[in-house]
C-alpha positions in Angstrom: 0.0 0.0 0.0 0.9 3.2 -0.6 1.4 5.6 2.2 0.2 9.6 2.2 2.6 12.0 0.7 2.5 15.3 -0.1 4.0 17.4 -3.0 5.0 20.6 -2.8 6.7 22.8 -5.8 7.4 26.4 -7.3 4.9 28.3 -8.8 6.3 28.3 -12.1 9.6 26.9 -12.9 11.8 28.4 -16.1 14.0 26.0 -17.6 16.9 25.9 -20.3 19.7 28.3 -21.9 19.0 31.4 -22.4 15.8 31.8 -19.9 17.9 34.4 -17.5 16.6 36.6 -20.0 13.4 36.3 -18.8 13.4 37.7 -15.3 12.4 40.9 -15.6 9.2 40.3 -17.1 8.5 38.2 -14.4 9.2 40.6 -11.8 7.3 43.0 -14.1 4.2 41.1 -13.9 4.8 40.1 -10.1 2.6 42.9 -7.7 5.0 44.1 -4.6 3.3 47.2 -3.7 5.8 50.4 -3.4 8.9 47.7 -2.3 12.2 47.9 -4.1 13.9 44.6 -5.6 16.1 42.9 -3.6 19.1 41.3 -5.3 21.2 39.3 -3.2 24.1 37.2 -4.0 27.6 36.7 -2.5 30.7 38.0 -3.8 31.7 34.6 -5.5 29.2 35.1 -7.7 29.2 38.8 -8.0 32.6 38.3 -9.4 31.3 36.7 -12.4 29.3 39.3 -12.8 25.8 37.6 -13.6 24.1 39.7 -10.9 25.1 42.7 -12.3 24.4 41.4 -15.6 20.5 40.7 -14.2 20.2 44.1 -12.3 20.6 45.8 -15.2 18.2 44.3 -16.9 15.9 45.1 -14.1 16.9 48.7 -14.0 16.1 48.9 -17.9 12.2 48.2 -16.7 11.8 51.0 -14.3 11.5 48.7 -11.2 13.3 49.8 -7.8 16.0 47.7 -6.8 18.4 47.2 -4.2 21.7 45.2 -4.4 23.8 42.8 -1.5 26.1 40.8 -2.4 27.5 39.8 1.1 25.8 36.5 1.7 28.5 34.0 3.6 29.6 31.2 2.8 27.2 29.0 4.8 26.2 31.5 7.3 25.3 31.4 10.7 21.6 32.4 12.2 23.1 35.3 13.5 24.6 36.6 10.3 21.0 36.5 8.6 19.9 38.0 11.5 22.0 41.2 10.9 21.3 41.0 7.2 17.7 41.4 7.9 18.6 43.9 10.4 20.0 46.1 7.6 17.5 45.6 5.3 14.6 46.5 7.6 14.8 50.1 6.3 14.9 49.6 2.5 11.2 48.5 2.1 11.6 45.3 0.2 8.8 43.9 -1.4 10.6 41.2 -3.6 13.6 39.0 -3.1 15.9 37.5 -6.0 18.5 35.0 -4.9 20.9 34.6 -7.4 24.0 32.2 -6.1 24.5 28.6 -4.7 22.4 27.0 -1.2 23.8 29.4 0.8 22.6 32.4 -0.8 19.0 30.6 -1.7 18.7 29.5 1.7 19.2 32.8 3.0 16.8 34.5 0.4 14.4 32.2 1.7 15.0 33.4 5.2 14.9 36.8 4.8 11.5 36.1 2.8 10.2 35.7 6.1 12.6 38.0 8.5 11.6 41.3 6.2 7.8 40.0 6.6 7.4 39.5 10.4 10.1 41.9 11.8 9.6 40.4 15.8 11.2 37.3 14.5 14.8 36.0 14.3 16.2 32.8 12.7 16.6 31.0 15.7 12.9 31.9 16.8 11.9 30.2 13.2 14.4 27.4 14.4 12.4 27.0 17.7 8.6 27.8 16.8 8.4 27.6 13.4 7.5 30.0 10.6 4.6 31.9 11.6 3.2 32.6 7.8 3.5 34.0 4.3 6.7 35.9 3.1 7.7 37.7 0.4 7.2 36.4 -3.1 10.8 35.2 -3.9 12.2 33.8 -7.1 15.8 31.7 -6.9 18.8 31.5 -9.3 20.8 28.5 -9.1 24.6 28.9 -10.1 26.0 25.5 -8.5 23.9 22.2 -9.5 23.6 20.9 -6.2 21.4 21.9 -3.5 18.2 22.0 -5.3 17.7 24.6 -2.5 15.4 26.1 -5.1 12.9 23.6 -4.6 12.5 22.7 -1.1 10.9 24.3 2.2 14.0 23.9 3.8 16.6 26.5 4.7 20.0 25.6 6.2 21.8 27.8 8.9 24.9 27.2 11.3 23.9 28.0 15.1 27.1 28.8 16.9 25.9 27.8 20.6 24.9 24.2 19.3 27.9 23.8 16.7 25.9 22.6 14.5 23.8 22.7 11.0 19.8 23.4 11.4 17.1 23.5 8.5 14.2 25.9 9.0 11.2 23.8 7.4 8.5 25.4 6.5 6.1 25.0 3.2 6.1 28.9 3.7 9.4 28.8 2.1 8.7 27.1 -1.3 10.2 29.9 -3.7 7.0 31.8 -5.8 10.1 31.4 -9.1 12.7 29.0 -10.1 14.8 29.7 -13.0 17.0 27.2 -14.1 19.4 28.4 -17.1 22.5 26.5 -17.2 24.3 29.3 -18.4 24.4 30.8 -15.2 26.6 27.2 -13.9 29.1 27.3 -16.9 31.4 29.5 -15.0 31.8 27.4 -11.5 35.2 25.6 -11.1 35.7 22.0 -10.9 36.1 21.6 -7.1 33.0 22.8 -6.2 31.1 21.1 -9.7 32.6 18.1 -8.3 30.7 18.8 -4.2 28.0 20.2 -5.4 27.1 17.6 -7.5 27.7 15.2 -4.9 25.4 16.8 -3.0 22.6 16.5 -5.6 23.2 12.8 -5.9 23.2 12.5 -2.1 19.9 14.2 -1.8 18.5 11.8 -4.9 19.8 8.4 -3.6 19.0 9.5 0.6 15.3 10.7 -0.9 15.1 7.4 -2.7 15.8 4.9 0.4 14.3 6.8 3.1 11.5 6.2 5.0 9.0 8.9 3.7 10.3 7.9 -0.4 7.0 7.5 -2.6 6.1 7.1 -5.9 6.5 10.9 -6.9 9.5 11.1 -5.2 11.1 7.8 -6.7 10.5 9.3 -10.4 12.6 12.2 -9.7 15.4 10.5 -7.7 16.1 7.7 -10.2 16.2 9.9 -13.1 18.3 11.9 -11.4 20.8 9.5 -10.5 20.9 8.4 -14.1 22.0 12.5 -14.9 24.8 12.7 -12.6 26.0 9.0 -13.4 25.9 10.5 -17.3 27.2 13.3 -17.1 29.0 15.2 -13.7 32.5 13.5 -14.7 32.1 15.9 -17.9 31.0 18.7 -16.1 34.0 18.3 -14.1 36.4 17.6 -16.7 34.9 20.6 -19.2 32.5 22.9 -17.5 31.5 24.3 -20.7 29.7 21.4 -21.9 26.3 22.9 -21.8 24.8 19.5 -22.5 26.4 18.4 -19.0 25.7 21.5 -17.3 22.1 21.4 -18.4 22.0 17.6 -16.9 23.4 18.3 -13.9 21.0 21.4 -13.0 18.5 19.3 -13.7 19.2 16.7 -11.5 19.7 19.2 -8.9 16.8 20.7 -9.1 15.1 16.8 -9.3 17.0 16.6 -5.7 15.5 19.1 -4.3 11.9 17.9 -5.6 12.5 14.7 -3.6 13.3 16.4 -0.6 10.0 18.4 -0.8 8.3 15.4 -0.9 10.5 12.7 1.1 13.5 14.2 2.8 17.3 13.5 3.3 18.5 10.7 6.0 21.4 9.5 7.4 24.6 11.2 5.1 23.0 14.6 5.8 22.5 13.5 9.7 26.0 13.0 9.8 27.1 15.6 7.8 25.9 18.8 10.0 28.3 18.4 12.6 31.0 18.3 10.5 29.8 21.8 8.6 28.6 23.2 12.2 32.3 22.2 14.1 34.8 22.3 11.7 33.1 24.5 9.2 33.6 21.8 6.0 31.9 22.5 2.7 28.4 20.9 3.3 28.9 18.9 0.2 32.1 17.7 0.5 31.1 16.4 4.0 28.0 14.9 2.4 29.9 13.3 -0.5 32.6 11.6 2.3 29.5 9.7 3.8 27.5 8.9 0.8 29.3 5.1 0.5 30.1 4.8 4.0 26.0 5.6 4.9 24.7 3.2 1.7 26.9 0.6 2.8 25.4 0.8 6.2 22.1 0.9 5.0 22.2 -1.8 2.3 21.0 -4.6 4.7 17.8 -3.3 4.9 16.8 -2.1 1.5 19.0 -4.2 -1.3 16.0 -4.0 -3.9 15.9 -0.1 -3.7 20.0 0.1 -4.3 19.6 -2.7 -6.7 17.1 0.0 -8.6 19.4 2.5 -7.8 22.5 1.4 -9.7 20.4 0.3 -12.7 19.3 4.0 -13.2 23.5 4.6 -12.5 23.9 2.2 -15.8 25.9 -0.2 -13.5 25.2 -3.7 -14.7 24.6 -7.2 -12.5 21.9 -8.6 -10.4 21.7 -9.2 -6.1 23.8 -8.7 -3.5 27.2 -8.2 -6.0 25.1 -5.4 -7.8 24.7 -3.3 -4.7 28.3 -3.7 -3.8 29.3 -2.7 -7.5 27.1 0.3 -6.5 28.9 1.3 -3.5 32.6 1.2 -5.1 31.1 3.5 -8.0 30.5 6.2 -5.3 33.6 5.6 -3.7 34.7 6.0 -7.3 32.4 8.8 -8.5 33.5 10.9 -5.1 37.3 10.2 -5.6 37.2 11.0 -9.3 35.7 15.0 -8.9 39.2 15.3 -5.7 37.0 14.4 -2.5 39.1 14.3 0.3 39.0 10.4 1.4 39.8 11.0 5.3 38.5 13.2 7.9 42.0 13.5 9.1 42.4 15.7 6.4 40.6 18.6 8.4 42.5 18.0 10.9 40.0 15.8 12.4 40.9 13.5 15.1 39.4 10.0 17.2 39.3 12.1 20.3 36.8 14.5 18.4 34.4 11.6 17.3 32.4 11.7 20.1 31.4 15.1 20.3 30.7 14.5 16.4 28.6 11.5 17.0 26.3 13.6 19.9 26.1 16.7 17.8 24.8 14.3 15.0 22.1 12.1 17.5 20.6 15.4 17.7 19.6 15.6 14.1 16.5 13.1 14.6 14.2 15.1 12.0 16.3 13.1 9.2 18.0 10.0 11.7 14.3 9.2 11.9 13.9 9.0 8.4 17.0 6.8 7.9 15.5 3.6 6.8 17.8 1.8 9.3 18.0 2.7 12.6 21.5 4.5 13.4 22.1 4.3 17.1 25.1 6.1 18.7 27.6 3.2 18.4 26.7 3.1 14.9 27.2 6.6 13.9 30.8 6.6 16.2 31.6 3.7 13.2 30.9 5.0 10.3 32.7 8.6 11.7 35.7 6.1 12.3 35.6 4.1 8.8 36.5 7.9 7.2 38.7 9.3 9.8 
């Protein structure tokens, strides 16, 4: 039998080359009152100058507009907090995010922060998300988050050392345009993570708990993009064919979490992006084999499925295990470092890891083993 899900998307999703072109008719047609435009970004990807590229487009229609581009790198609560602060007084009626998951994450945020001005992340953290925010639309210049299509925003909180998502169907994105143009200029390193990430949220969406049919369409097709074609994004990231694929794909991961959620690699992961500050999916893509091999005992047939849709060829147990060594392959191929030692990361530290990570029981739950403390110290110890 089939157990309840829901499916929550975008308003209206833009996809393919050239569709950057069409944002400020969409913002033309959008009704913000008297509020300006905000265009936020981060200064990676102001340096490309896409932002500007978009602003002025937006200029050229006559619609007020105001311009940050001093998201961080995977920022803490607090730090949104003072962006909001500062943005109080500008009367924004409109949010573009136009950058990676941190910068649609925060977009997201602020939605909310700039609409209720009593509240502050970590209230949203700790109550919720008391209603309605600005209309935003989202931007994608990485192919990995799918941050653009999911109710979930990710902050650091400094007191718990740790990764939290704000969930909320209040912060489903009103636009989502995907134009792979806007990916072609992001360097290997983080084309290698970020796609990792993507496959992480396909594969965890496909095995966990809350997976259904909707879900499974999007996470086995995505894993059949990356499989095809992240190893030529890598190696040429002007291949617009690969590009297109893989922001697909993203997207497609964040579609399945909407609908079923992320489990035990993402679990793990936030402590070591809240402690030791590592790129969230470079610390996803060191537990993606380690986690599936853990998991395997309790659902071969969906990993079976899995590497089918990968185009890896067998049957049973030995297919599963073929599986596994092409993520170990995949994650060594795009320069992931193999060992948490490499951060500097030590067996004295694994069990303030391992309790930081038993707090993360919105997706431990959803694991579709359980993972009990001595099994999370394990797989922490496998990679160290």
């Amino acid at each position: 039998m089939i157990q309840p899900f829901a499916i929550q998307s975008p308003t209206q999703i833009f996809f393919g080359k050239g569709e950057l072109e069409r944002i400020p008719d969409i913002l033309g047609q959008e009704r913000f009152g008297e509020g300006a435009i905000l265009v936020l970004t981060d200064r990676g990807v102001s340096a490309s100058g896409l932002p500007q590229e978009i602003a002025l487009k937006i200029e050229a229609k006559g619609l007020p507009m105001v311009r940050v581009d001093t998201v961080p790198r995977e920022p803490y609560a607090d730090e949104v907090d003072a962006l909001a602060q500062d943005l109080r007084q500008k009367k924004i009626g409109c949010i573009v995010g136009i950058g990676g998951g941190s910068v649609m994450d925060t977009a997201k945020i602020l939605s909310i922060l700039l609409s209720y001005p009593d509240q502050t992340t970590e209230t949203l953290l700790e109550k919720g998300v008391p209603g309605k925010g600005l209309p935003t639309l989202l931007v994608p210049t990485t192919a990995g988050t799918g941050s653009e299509a999911t109710p979930v925003a990710i902050v650091a909180v400094r007191k718990k050392r740790l990764k939290i998502g704000v969930v909320s169907p209040f912060l489903i994105c009103r636009y989502v345009v995907l134009d792979p143009m806007a990916t072609l200029g992001l360097p290997p390193e983080l084309t290698g993570s970020t796609g990792l990430d993507a496959l992480c949220h396909l594969l965890e969406c496909y095995i966990s708990k809350k997976a259904n049919p909707y879900s499974d369409l999007f996470a086995l097709e995505g894993i059949r993009l990356i499989f095809s074609s992240l190893k030529t994004a890598f190696d040429n990231g002007q291949d617009l064919k690969a590009r297109s694929n893989m922001l697909l794909a993203a997207f497609y991961g964040g579609v399945c979490i909407a609908s079923s959620s992320t489990t035990g690699v993402h679990a793990l992961s936030y402590p070591l992006g809240g402690m030791y500050r590592i790129w969230h999916g470079v610390a996803n893509a060191m537990l993606l084999a380690p986690v599936m091999e853990f998991n395997q005992d309790a659902i071969p047939d969906k990993l079976e499925r899995a590497a089918k849709a990968a185009g890896i060829e067998g049957d049973g147990r030995g297919l599963v295990s073929a599986f596994i060594r092409a993520l170990e392959d995949l994650t060594r191929y795009v320069g992931i470092p193999p060992r948490l030692s490499a951060f500097g990361i030590e067996k004295k530290d694994i069990p303030e890891l391992t309790s930081r990570a038993m707090e993360v029981t919105r997706l431990l739950s959803n694991n579709p083993k359980p993972i009990s403390r001595e099994d999370a110290a394990a797989i922490y110890e496998k990679i160290l």
